[in-house]
N, C-alpha and C positions, 0 to 999 in steps of 0.2 A: 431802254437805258444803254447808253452808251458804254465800250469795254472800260476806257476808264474812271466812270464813273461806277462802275461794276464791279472794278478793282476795288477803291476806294471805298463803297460800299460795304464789303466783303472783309476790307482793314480794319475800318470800324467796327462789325460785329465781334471782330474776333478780339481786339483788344478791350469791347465791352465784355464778352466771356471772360477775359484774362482779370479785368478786376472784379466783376459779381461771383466768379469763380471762391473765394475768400470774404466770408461777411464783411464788411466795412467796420475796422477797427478790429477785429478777431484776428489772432496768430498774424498778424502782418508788422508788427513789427518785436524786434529784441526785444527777449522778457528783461527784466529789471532781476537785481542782485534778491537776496534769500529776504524775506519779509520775516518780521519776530513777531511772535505773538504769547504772550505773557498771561495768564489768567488766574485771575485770586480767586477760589474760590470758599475760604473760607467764613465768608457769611452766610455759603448755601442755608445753611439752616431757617438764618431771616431772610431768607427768599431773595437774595441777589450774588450774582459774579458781576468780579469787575476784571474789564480786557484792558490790557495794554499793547499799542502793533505799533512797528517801526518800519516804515516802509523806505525804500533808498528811491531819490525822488529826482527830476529834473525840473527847470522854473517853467513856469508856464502853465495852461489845463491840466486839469486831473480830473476824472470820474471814478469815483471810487462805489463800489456795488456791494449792497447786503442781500446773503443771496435769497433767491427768490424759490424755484423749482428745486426741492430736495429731491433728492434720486431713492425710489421708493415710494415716496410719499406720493407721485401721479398724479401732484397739483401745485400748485405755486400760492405753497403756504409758508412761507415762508416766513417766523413769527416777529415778523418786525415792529408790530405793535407790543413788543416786550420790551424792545430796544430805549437805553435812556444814559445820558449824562454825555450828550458825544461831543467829543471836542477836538479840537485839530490843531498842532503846533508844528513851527519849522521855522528856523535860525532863531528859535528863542522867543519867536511871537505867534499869539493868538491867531486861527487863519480861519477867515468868513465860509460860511457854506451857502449851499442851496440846495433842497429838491427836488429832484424834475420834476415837472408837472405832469407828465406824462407817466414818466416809469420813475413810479413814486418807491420804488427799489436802488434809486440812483442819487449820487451826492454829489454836487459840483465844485470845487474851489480851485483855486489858481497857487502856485507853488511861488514864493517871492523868488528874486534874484538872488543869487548867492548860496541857497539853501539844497542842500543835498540831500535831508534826510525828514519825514517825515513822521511826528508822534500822533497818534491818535490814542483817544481814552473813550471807552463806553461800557455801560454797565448793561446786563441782561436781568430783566425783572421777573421772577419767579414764582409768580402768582397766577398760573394762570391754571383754568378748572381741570382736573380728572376728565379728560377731551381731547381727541387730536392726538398727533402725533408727533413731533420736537418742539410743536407747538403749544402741547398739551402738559401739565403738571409732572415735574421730574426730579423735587428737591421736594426728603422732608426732613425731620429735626435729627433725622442716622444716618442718609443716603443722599447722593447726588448723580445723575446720570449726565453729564455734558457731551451735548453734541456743538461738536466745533460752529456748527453752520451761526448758531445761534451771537455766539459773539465777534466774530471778523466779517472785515470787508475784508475784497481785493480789486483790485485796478481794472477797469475796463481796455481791453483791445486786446486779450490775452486767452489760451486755452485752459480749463483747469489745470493738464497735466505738464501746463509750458512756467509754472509758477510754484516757486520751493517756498513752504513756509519751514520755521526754526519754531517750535512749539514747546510749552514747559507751561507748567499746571502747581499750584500750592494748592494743599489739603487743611481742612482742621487737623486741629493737632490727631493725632494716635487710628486716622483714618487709614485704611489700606485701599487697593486701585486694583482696578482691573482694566485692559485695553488691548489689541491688537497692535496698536503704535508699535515701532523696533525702536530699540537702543534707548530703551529707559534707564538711567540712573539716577537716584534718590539721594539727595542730602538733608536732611532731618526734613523738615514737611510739604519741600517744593521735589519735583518728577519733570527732570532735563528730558526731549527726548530728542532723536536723529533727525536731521533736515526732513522734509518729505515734500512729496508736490501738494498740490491745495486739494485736488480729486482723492488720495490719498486719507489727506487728513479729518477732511468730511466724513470721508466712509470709515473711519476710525475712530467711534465715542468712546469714551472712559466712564469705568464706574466706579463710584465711591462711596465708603460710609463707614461706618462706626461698629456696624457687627457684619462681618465680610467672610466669605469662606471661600477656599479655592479648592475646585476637586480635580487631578489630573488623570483624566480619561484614557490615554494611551502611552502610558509611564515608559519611556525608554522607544517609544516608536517616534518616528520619522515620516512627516511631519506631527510634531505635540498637539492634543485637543484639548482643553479646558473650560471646565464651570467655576466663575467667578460669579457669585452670590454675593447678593446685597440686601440686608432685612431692614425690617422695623425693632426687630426684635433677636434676641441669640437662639429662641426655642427655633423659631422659623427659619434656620439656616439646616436643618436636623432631617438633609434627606437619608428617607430609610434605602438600606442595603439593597432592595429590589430596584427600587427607581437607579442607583446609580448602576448598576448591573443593566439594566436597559440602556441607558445612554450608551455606555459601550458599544451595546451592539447596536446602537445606532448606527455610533461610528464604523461599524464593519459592515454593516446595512451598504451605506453610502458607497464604501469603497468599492463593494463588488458590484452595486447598480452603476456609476458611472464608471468604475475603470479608472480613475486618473481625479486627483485633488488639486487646483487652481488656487493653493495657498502656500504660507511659510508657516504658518501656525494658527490655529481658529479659537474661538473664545467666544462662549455662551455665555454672552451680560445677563444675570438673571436679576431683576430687581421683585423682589418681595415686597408689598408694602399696597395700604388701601388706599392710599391718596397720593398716587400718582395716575398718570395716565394708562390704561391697559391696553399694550398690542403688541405686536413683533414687528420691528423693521430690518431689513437686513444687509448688510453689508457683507464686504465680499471676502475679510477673512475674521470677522465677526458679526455676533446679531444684538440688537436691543432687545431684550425678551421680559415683559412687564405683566406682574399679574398680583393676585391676592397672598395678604401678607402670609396667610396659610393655605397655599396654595401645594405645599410637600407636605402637609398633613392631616388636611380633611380629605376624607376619601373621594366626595361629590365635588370639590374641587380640583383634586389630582384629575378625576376626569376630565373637568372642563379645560385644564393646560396641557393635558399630554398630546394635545396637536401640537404645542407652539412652537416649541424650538426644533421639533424635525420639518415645518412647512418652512421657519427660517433660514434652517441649515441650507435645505433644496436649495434655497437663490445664492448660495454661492455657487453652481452649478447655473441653475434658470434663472438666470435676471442677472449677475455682475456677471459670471464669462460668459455666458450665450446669455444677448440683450437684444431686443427689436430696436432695429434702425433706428427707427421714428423715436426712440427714448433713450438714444446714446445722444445727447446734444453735447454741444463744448463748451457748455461752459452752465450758471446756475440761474441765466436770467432766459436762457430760448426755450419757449414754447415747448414743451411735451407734447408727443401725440399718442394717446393711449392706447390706440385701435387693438393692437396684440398685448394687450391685457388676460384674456382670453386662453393666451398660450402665458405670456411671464407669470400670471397670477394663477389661471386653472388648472394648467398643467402641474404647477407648484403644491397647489392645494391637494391636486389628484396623487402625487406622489409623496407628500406628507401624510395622507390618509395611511398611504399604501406603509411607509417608512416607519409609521405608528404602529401598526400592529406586527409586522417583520421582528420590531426592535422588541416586543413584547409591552410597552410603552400604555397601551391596548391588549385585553384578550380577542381571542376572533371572535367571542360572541359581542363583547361591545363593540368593536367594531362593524360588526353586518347593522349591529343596531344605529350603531351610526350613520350609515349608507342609508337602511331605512327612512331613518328622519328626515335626510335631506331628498329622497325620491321623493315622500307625502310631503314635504313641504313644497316642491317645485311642482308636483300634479296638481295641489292646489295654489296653485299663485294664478289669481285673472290677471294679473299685467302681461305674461306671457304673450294674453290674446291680442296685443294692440303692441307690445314695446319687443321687440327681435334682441335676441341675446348682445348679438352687437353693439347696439346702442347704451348696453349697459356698460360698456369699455369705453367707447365714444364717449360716453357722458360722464365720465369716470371723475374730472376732475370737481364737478360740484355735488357727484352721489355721494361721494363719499361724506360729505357733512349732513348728506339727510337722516331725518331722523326715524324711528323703526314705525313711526303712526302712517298707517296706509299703503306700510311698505311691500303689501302683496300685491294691493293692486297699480303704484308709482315704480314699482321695482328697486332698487340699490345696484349695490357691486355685485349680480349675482354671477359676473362672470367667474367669483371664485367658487363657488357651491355648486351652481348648475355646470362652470364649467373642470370641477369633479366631475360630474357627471358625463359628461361629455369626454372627457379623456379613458374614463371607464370603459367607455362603450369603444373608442378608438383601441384600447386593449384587446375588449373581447374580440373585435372584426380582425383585428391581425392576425391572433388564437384561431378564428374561425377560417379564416382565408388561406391559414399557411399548416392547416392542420396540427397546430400547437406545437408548431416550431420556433414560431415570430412570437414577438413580444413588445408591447412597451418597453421590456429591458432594454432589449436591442436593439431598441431606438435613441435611450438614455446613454449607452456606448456610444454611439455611432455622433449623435448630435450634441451632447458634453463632455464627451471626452477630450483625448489629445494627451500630447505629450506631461501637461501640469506642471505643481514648481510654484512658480513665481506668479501674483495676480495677471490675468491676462483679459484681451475684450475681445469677444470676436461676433457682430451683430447677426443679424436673420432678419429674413422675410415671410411674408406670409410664403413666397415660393420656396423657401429652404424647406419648412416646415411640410409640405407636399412633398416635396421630393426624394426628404428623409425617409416616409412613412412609403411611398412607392419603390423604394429600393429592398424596402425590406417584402412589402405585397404589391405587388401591380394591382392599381384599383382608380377608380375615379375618387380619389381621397379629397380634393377641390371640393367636385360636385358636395361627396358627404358632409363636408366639414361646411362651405358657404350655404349650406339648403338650412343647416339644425343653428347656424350663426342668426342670416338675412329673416327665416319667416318666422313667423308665427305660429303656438298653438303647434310647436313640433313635439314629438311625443322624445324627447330624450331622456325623460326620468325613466318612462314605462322600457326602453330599449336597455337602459343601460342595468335595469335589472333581472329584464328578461333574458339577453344575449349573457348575460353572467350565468343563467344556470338558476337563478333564481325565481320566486314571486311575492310581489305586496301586498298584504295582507293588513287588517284591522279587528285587532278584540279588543277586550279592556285591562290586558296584564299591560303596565308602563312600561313604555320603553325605558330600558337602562338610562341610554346618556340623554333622555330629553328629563327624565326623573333626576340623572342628576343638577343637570342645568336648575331645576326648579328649587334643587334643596341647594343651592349656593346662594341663588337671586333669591328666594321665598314668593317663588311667581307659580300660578298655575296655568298649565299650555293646555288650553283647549281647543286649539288651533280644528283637531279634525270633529271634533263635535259640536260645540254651541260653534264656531268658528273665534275664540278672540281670546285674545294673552291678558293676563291679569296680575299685577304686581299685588304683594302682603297687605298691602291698604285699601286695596280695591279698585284701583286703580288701572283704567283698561290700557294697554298698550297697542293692539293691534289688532284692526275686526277686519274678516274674510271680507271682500267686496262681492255681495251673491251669498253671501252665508246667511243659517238661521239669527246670529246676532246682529246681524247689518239688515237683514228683512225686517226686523222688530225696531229699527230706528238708533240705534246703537254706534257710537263711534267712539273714536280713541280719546284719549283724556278724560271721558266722561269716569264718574268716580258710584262704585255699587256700593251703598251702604248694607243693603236688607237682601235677602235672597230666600223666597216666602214666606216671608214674615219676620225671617231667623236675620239678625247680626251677622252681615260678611265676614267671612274666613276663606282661605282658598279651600279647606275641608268641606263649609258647609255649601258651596260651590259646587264641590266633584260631587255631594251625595246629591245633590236634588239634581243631577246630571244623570249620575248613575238610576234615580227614582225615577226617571222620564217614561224609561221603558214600559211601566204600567202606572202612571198619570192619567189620567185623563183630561188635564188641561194644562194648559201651555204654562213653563218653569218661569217666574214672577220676581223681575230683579229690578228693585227701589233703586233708582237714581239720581245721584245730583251732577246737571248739567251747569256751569256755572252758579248760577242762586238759584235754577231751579232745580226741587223733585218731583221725581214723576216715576210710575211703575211702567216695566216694559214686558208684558209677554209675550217670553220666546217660545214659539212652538216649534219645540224638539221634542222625539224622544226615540234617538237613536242609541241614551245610553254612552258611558264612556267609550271613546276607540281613540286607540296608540298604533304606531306603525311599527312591523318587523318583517321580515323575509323569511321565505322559508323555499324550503329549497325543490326543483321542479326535477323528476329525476328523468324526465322526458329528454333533457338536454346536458350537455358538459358543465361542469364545475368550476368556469375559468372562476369564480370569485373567491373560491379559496386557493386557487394556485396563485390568484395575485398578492392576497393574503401572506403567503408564507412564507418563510425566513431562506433567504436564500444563503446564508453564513449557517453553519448547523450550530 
């Protein structure tokens, strides 16, 4: 090749860098003036809001985007099949749309001559099941949870944070609100709030309802924490004096684990209530926090929430200021990559566990009982032997709608439970490496901290996350972390409770929180004896793949009427469970598979077993130093 065409050669690539450098149509050109967006919500009750948005517009194409990838949710679910009445006006006439065909999240129309400003009307349809996550059920006849995502578009070629919406919300009458938004004020039942960017106002829901309670957790501190409550009911707003006594020390938990708060004020949306969707998403100076309408006053329930809002809290910490690269996109339509799932989600969960019992939230014995459950539930999962922890992040975006039938041996999201576990064990090796100088803490300082204040973003790698953990121990932390990710059939349950000081163990006393889990659902877990979960109707949920109920031909959905001869109950269940032990022949459970019955003996008779730990005085005790309250 001649020099200049060498030159010339050389010009070209670099001004193909200079434009593939900026997606095509992203940030590349001036954002547009403050977008309105207006929302009625007072028909939540009959299951609808209705949006109004004014967009400042120029003639010519326009793409307007519903967004697709919510940040949190780790898949592009984006609930647009709620979406309905949508219509488009500018200089006073009606304006044609279209579809993409492709990115069926995209709307085309053309802006006429002359017109400046753009109306759009759409309504979000509120029917959708107890499922999911913004996409899932969030209005009932007391309460409304609105997530902004659900009713605006915004304009294509723009970054969230390059884009100001003007936001304001009507309530039914005599409803109260809860949100993170700044510069609310209220004039009888509409809530004006501050400009804000679009990234902003996504990760800022509001709650509302009819019986509402606010509790202010750090009265007179700097920055303010807040429980905004939202019931079905006035009894169910009635947290007792211990729980809110905990949350407190939540919040002083946190402060001394990271060093430094990445807010202006935080707000635990609690919604109460049985027909709504149940989870936590989290946002970065508030959480969506969803659970059963007595969930602050049956006791088997207080167990099963008191993870939720301190695994929330964490991601304003792990996931909004410290986010893997791959899931900071710019905007709501580009691809997610979930791979550090792993670290956003396991680390999360591993320090919610930890935040649970610190804050008193948990005693330490239900909590080892807790670590218990999930070590026998990961020692028996067969999907381990074929599916590598990573693939369960990787695959993140359609695990998440599987459903729990076969879920030992197809796997789920177990990056968050096993990878509890796995962060456990990253704990005890630091403890052990640095002679119980290092810490997880001191990883938590060093990798979320910072100056704090104001929302901030600052991404990672899988290399950050290495190199955090070698500053504190020099180790081949790589090797450890890719060998217990990439294979299979790695022993991280058995490590992360042996290297804790502990061992797993099985008799027939129940374990605390899987007995409470049973007495919230009316299910019985016999996950480690016959192998297979069992709903109040007899209804199997989940058979061990390799178990005695999966040997005898047994699978999920299948429905137990008889259980030797006797009328299913989850009782009469555990006792001919518990009677195996001296049986002499195999425990005889009447089924109906579709239209057919049929008897299935199972031959067990191992007898009831539950899982606990107990403690190895062979070795150190990291698991109650992680355990313990570092605030006194």
């Amino acid at each position: 090749m001649s020099e200049f065409f060498r030159r010339k050669f050389l010009a070209m690539l670099c001004l193909l860098a200079a434009v593939t450098f900026v997606s095509p149509g992203l940030g590349a050109q001036t954002p547009p003036g403050a977008i309105h967006i207006a929302v009625d919500a007072r028909q939540a009750p009959q299951k609808i809001l209705h949006s109004h948005l004014q967009f400042p517009v120029k003639p010519g194409p326009l793409t307007l985007y519903y967004p697709q990838w919510i940040p949190g949710e780790h898949m592009p679910d984006g609930p647009i099949i709620y979406l309905g009445g949508l219509k488009f006006q500018a200089g006073g006439k009606t304006i044609p749309w279209r579809r993409d065909l492709v990115d069926m999240f995209a709307f085309h129309l053309d802006i006429p001559a002359g017109a400046s400003s753009l109306d759009v009307d759409l309504d979000f349809l509120l029917n959708a099941p107890t499922s999911g996550f913004s996409a899932g059920a969030s209005a009932t006849a007391s309460l409304d949870v609105l997530s902004w995502n659900q009713v605006l578009l915004y304009p294509k070629g723009y970054k969230a944070h390059e884009l100001t919406f003007v936001p304001s919300l009507r309530l039914p009458d005599g409803w109260k609100y809860g949100t993170a938004l700044p510069g609310a004020k209220q004039n009888g039942d509409t809530i004006e709030f501050s400009a804000v960017t679009l990234n902003t106002l996504v990760d800022s829901p509001v709650l509302a309802g009819k019986y509402f309670r606010k509790i202010q957790l750090t009265p007179g501190q700097d920055p303010p924490h807040e429980l905004d409550i939202a019931a079905d009911s006035q009894a169910a707003l009635e947290m007792p004096p211990d729980m809110q006594r905990a949350y407190r020390q939540l919040v002083a938990e946190t402060g001394a684990l990271f060093g430094s708060r990445h807010y202006r004020d935080y707000h635990f949306l609690v919604t109460l209530s049985d027909d709504v969707a149940h989870f936590g998403l989290e946002h970065h100076e508030s959480s969506d926090d969803r659970s059963n309408e007595r969930s602050l006053l049956d006791e088997a329930l207080r167990i099963e929430f008191s993870g939720l809002l301190p695994h929330e809290f964490v991601h304003s910490w792990n996931g909004k200021f410290r986010r893997p690269a791959d899931l900071s996109t710019p905007d709501y339509q580009q691809p997610m990559k979930d791979d550090l799932l792993w670290v956003y989600e396991g680390l999360t969960e591993y320090l919610g566990v930890v935040l649970t019992a610190r804050s008193g939230l948990l005693t330490q014995e239900q909590s080892r009982e807790y670590f218990a459950h999930y070590a026998a539930t990961y020692e028996h999962r067969p999907g381990r032997d074929w599916r590598p922890l990573q693939d369960t992040a990787d695959a993140a975006p359609f695990l998440y709608d599987a459903k729990s039938a076969w879920s030992n041996w197809r796997r789920g999201t177990d990056f968050y439970d096993e990878g509890f576990l796995l962060w456990l064990d990253v704990d005890a090796n630091l403890r052990r490496l640095t002679n119980d100088s290092k810490s997880m803490n001191d990883f938590c300082k060093i990798f979320h901290g910072g100056p704090g204040g104001e929302p901030a973003l600052k991404t990672y790698t899988f290399e950050d996350v290495v190199a955090t953990l070698n500053s504190l121990a020099p180790y081949d932390w790589a090797g450890f972390l890719r060998t217990r990710l990439d294979s299979t059939s790695t022993k991280t349950p058995m490590e992360a409770v042996e290297n804790t000081g502990w061992k797993l163990v099985y008799n027939e006393r129940p374990n605390e929180f899987e007995e409470a889990g049973e007495a919230a659902e009316g299910s019985a877990d016999l996950t480690f004896s016959l192998g297979l979960t069992v709903d109040d109707d007899g209804r199997v949920g989940d058979v061990i793949h390799g178990g005695p109920s999966y040997n005898a031909g047994i699978g999920p959905g299948m429905k137990i009427v008889a259980v030797n001869s006797k009328k299913y109950s989850p009782e009469e269940l555990k006792d001919a469970v518990e009677s195996s032990k001296s049986a002499a022949g195999p425990i005889e459970l009447m089924i109906i598979n579709g239209a057919q019955y049929r008897t299935y003996p199972v031959d067990y008779h191992g007898g009831l077993a539950y899982p606990h730990v107990e403690r190895d005085a062979s070795k150190p005790d990291y698991l109650t130093e992680v355990f313990h309250a570092m605030v006194p």
